[in-house]
C-alpha positions, 0 to 999 in steps of 0.5 A, a space after each residue: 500500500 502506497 504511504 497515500 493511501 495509508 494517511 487517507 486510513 489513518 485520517 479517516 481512523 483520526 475523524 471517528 476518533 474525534 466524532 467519538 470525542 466530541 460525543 463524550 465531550 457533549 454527553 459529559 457536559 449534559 451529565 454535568 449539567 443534569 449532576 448540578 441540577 441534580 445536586 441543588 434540586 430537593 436537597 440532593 436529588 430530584 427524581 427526573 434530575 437523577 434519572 436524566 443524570 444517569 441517563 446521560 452517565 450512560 451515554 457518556 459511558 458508551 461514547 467514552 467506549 467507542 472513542 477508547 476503540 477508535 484512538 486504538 484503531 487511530 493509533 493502530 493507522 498511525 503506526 503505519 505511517 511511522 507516527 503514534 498517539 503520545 500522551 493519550 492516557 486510555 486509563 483517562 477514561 476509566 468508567 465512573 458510576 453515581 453509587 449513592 444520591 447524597 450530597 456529597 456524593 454528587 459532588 464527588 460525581 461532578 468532580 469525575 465528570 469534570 475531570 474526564 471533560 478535561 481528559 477528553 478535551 486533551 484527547 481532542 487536541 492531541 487528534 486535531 494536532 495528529 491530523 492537521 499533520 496528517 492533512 
């Protein structure tokens, strides 16, 4: 295969990668916001506010699954290309769970949720960055 051809997969790999991002990104952010309603509303907790958080959770959680697949087959087309994914922590995206609707913890909850916003808003850099250099 050409080294043309091999950029094209590994540019098209990059794209899903950053779709998939972006998806978690949003998904994060309408967590967040569903976790601080969720947080102020009824001391702790209103019933549609936690069911939408956890709703949104799950989301999150999926689109984090498929944009760890997709950086791996990113990564995967980059070697071909003698190039490679650097300081995208794929344990950034460990799975967070609301196990419990006090106070505190909703706090600790919008604490992972920002955090891993912050993960993948690195992850989303460092792909743009990859394929502008790919382009």
């Amino acid at each position: 295969m050409s080294i043309e051809s091999e950029k094209l997969e590994a540019r098209e790999a990059g794209e899903r990668a950053l779709l998939s991002l972006r998806e978690a990104r949003n998904a994060l952010g309408s967590a967040g916001n569903w976790g601080l309603l969720d947080l102020f509303v009824s001391n702790g907790g209103g019933f549609l506010s936690t069911i939408m958080k956890h709703s949104k959770l799950n989301s999150a959680k999926s689109a984090l699954e498929r944009a760890r697949y997709d950086l791996d087959v990113f990564n995967r087309e980059l070697k071909d290309v003698s190039m490679d994914i650097q300081g995208i922590e794929m344990s950034d995206f460990l799975t967070f769970f609301d196990f419990m609707d006090s106070f505190i913890a909703e706090i600790m909850v919008q604490k992972k949720i920002s955090d891993m916003k912050y993960a993948v808003d690195r992850a989303i850099n460092q792909v743009e960055g990859i394929l502008r250099r790919l382009y």
